[in-house]
DRENFI-75526 format. One record per residue: residue in one letter; x, y, z of N, C-alpha, C, O in turn. Coordinates in steps of 0.2 Angstrom, whole numbers, plus 5000, padded with zeros to 4 digits. Layout:
N
aXYZXYZXYZXYZ...
This chain:
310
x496650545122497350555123497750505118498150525114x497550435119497850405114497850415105498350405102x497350445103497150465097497750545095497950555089x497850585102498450625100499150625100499550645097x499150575104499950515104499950475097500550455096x499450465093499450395089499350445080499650455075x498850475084498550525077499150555072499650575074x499050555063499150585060498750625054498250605051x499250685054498850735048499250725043499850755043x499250695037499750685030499350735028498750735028x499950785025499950865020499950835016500350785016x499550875010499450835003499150915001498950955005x499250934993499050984990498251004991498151064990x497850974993497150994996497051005001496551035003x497650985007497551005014497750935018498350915017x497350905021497550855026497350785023496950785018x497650735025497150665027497450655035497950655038x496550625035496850635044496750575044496250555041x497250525048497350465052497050455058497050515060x496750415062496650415070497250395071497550435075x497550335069498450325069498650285062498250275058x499250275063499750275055499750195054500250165052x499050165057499150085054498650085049498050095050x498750065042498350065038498649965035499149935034x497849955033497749885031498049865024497549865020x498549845021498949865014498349825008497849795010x498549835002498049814998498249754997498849744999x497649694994498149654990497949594996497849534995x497849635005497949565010497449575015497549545020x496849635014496249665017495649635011495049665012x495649615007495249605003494649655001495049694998x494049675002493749744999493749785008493649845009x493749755014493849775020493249735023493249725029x492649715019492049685024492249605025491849575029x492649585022493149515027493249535032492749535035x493849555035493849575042493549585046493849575051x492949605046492349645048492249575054492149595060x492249515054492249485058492649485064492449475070x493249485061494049465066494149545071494549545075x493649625068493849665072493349715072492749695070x493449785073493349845072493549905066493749965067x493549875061493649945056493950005058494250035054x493750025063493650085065494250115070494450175071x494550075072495050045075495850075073496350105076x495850055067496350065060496350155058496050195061x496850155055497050225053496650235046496450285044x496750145043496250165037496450115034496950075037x496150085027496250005024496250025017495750065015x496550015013496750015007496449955000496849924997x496049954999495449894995495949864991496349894989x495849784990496049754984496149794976495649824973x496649794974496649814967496149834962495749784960x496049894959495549884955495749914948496149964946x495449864944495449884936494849904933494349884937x494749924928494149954923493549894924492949894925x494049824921493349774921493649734926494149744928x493349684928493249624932493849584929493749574923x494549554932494849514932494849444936494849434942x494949384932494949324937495649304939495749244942x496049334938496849324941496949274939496449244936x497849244940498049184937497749114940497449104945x498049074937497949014938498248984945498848994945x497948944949498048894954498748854952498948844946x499148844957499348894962499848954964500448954965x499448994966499449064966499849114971500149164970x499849064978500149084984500649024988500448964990x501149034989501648984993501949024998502049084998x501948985003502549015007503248995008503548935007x503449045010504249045008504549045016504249025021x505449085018505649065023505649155024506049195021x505149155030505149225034504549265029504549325029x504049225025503649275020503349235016503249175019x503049245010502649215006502749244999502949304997x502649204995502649224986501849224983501449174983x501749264980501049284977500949294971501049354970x500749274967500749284958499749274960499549224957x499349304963498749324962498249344955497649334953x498849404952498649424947498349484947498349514941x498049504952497549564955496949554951496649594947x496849474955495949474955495549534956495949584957x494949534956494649584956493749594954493549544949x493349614955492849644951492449724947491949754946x493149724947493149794944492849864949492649874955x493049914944492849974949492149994950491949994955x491749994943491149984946490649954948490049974949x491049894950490649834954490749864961490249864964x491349884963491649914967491149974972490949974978x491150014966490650064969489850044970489450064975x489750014967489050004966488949974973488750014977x489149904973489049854979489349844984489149804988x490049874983490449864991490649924994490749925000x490649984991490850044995490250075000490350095006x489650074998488850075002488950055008488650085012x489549965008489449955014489949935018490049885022x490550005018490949995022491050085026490850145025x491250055030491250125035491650175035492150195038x491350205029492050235027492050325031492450365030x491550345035491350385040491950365046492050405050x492150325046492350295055493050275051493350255056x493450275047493950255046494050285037493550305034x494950295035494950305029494950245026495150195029x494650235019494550205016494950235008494750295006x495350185005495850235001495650144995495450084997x495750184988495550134985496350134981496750174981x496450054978496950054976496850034968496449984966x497350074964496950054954497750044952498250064955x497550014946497949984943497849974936497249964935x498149974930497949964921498649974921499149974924x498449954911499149924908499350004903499850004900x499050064903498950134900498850164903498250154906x499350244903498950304906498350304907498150294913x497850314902497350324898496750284902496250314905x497050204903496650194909496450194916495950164919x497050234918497250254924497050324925496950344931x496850354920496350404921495750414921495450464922x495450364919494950334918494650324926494150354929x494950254927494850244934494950304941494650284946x495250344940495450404945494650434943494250424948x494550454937493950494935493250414940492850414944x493350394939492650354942492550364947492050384950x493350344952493150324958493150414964492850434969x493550444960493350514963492750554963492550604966x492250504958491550534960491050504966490550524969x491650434967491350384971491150424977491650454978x490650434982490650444991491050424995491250364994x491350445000491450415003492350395003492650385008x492750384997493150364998493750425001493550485001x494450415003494750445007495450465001495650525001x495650414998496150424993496150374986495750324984x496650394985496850334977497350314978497650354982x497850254978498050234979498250184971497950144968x499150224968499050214962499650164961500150194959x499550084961499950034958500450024952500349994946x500850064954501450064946501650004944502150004940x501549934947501949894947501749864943501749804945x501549884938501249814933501249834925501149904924x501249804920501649804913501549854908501349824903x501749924907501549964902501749914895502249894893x500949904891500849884886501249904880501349874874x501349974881501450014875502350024875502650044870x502549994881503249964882503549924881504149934882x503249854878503549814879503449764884503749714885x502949804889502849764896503349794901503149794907x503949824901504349844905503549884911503149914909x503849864919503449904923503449984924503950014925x502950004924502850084924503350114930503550174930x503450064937503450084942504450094940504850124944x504650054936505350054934505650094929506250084929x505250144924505650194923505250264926504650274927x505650304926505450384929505050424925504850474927x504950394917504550454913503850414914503250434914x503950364915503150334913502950314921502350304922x503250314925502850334933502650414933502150424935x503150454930502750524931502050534927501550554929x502250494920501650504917500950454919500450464916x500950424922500350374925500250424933499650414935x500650454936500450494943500150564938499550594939x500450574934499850674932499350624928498850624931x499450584923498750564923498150544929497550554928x498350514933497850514940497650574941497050604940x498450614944498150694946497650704944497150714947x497650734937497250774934496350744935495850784936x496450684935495750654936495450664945494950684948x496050644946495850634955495150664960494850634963x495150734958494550764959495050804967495550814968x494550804970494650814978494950764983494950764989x495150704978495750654981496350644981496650634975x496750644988497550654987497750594984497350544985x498350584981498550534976499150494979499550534981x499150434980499650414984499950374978499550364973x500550344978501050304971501450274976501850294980x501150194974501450144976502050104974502050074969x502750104978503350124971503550044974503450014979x503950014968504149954966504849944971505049994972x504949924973505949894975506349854968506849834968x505949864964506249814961506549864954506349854949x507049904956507249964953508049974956508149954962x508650004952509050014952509150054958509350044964x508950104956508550174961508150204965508250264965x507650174969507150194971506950274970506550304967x507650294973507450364974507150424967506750474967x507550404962507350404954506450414952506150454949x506450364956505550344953505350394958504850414956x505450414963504950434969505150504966504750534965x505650524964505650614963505050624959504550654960x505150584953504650594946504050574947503650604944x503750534953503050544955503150604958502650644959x503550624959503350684967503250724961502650734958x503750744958503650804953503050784947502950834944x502750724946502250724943501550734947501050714945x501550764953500950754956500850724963500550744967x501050684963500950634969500950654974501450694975x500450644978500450684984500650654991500750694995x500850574993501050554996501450484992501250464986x501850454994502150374990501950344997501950375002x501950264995501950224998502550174994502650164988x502950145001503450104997503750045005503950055011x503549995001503749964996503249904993502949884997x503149884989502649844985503249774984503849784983x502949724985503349654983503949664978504049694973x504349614982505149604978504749554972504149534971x505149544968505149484964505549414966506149404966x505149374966505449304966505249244965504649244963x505549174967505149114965505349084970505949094973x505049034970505048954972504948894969504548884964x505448844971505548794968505348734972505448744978x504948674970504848614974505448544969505248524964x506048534972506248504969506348444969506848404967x505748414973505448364972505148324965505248274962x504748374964504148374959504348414955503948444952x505048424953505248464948504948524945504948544939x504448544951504248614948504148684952504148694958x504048734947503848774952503448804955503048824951x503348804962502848814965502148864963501648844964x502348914961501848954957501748964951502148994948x501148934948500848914942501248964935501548944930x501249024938501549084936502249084935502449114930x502649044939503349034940503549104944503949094949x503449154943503749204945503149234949502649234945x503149264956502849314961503049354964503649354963x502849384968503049464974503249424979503049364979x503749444984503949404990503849454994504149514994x503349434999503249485004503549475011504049445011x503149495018503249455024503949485026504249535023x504149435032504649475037505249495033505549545034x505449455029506049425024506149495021506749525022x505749535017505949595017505749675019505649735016x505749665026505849725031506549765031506649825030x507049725032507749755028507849835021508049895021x507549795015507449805012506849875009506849915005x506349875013505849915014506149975019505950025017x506349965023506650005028507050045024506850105022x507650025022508350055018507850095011508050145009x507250065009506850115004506450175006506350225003x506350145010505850235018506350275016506250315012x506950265020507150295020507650335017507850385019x508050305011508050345005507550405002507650465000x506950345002506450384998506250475003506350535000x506050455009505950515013506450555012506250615010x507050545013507650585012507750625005508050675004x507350594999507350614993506850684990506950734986x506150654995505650694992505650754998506050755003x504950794997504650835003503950815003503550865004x503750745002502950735001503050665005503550625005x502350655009502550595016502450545013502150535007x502750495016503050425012502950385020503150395026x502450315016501950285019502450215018502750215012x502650165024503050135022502650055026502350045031x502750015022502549945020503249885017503649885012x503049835023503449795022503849745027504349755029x503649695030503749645035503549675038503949695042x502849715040502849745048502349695053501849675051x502549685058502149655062501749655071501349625074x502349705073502249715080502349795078502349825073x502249825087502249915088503149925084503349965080x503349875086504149905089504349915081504749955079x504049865075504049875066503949925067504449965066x503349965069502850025066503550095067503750145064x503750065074504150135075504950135073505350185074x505150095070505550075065505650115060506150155059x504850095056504650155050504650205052505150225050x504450235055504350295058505050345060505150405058x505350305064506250355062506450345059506950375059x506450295053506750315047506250355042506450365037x505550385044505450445039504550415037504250455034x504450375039503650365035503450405041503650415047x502650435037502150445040501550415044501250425049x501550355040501050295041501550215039502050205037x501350205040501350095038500750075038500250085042x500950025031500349975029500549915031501149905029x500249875035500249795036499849745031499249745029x500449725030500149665023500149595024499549585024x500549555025500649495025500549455032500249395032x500749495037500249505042499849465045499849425049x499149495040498449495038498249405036497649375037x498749385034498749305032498649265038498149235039x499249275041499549255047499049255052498849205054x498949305054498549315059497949355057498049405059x497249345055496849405052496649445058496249485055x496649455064496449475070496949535073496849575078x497849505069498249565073498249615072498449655077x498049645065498049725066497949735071498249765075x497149715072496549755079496849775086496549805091x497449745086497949755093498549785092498849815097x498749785086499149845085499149935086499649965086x498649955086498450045088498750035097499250055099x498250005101498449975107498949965111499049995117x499449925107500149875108500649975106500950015110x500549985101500950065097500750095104501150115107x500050105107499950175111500650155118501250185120x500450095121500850065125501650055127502050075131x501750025121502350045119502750125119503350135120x502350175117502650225116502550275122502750325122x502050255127502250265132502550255135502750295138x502950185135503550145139504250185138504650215141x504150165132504750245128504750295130505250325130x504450325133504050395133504250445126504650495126x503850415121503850455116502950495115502350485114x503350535115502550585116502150575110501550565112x502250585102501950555097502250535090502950535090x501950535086501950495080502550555074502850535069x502450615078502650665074503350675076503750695072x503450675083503950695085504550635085505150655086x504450575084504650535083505050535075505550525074x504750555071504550535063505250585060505250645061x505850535055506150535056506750585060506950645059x506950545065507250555071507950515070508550525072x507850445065508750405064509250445065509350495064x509550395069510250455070510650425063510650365061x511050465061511450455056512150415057512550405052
């Protein structure tokens, strides 16, 4: 009964991905998923989203990397990594990707490599989706982000597509844009079979003590409660803009966040920051969401899903 209350089916041009429910573990703060494997049940989850992967092995930036801020956290990481075939080779073998979705998350500086990686991991077993990070430097730009104008997020989603194989393609869109809804049409119309939004604000921190700033980097993503606001008001633009479901991520941490997202338009939520705080709360949240939406008496996930009154 729970799993019909909680369950979802996101439409994608192949057909379904099916959820047991709409909590998935965001990338970036689940590390490859066999971390957690202590603090819970895998299986538990709607599905978990693997740390960043690129072509080769990256050792991310330099110490220090992560601060906490007021309501969240700043992260200049870098999207460490050991690449996608390290990837496949050595960690996808051992995670349960029969009992849970398991959705890989890629990332480069060029279309070119972005199809690349689609092509690899589409041949991989086992995985459930792509999950494609526009937020980081088209080279051939100037470094401007892919996920910041509309031609070159469309052309980095048909390059996935075309690779993707029998995987639906999700495009993970920046906040850090004029227009959100801009970018979400041109992945929609390039292919994308689902968005996910929203991926880290940018910001910084200062110690003005030590007259420095806090991240080695000077500049990172600012995650955590501080921008649930802002995540919220991009759901639901974005929902409103396209016809393809839209996965929303951002401050979430209890049921009553989940169902937030949910009448403003997403089909799922990812918990990210979360993960820090407590690495053990996901596993209570599927639970806490059934409970809750009993108390409500809200029948499910679907019938709820955007319902905002205007």
């Amino acid at each position: 009964m729970k799993d019909e209350k909680l369950g979802v089916k996101l439409p994608w041009s192949g057909g379904e991905l099916i959820l047991r429910n709409p909590i998935i573990a965001a990338s970036g703060t689940f590390g490859y998923g066999m971390e957690f494997m202590p603090y819970g049940d895998l299986s538990l989850l709607g599905g978990f989203a693997a740390k960043g992967l690129s072509l080769r092995p990256m050792p991310g930036n330099p110490m220090p990397r992560i601060t906490e801020t007021v309501g969240g956290m700043l992260n200049s990481i870098g999207l460490q990594n050991c690449g996608a075939e390290s990837f496949i080779r050595d960690i996808l073998p051992l995670l349960p990707t029969t009992k849970t979705q398991v959705i890989a998350n890629i990332y480069a500086h060029n279309p070119q490599d972005f199809a690349e990686l689609a092509g690899l991991l589409s041949a991989a077993p086992g995985l459930a989706a792509l999950e494609v990070n526009i937020s980081c430097p088209n080279v051939a730009a100037g470094g401007l982000l892919f996920g910041q104008d509309p031609r070159a997020a469309a052309g980095v989603t048909e390059a996935v597509k075309k690779r993707a194989g029998s995987l639906p393609v999700i495009v993970k869109l920046t906040p850090n844009v004029t227009d959100i809804t801009e970018i979400a049409k041109a992945c929609a119309d390039g292919g994308a079979d689902v968005l996910s939004c929203i991926n880290t604000l940018s910001g910084m921190a200062v110690d003005a003590r030590s007259r420095k700033p806090r991240l080695a980097k000077i500049i990172g993503g600012l995650s955590g409660a501080a921008i649930k606001p802002v995540a919220l008001r991009c759901v639901w633009q974005t929902a409103r803009a396209v016809r393809i479901p839209v996965i929303g991520i951002g401050g979430i941490n209890t049921a009553e966040d989940i169902l937030e997202f949910i009448l403003a338009g997403a089909w799922a939520v990812q918990i990210g920051t979360a993960n820090f705080a407590a690495p053990d709360r996901i596993f209570s949240l599927p639970g806490e969401l059934a409970s809750l939406m009993d108390e409500w008496g809200i029948e499910s996930c679907a019938t709820l899903r955007g319902t905002l009154e205007d």
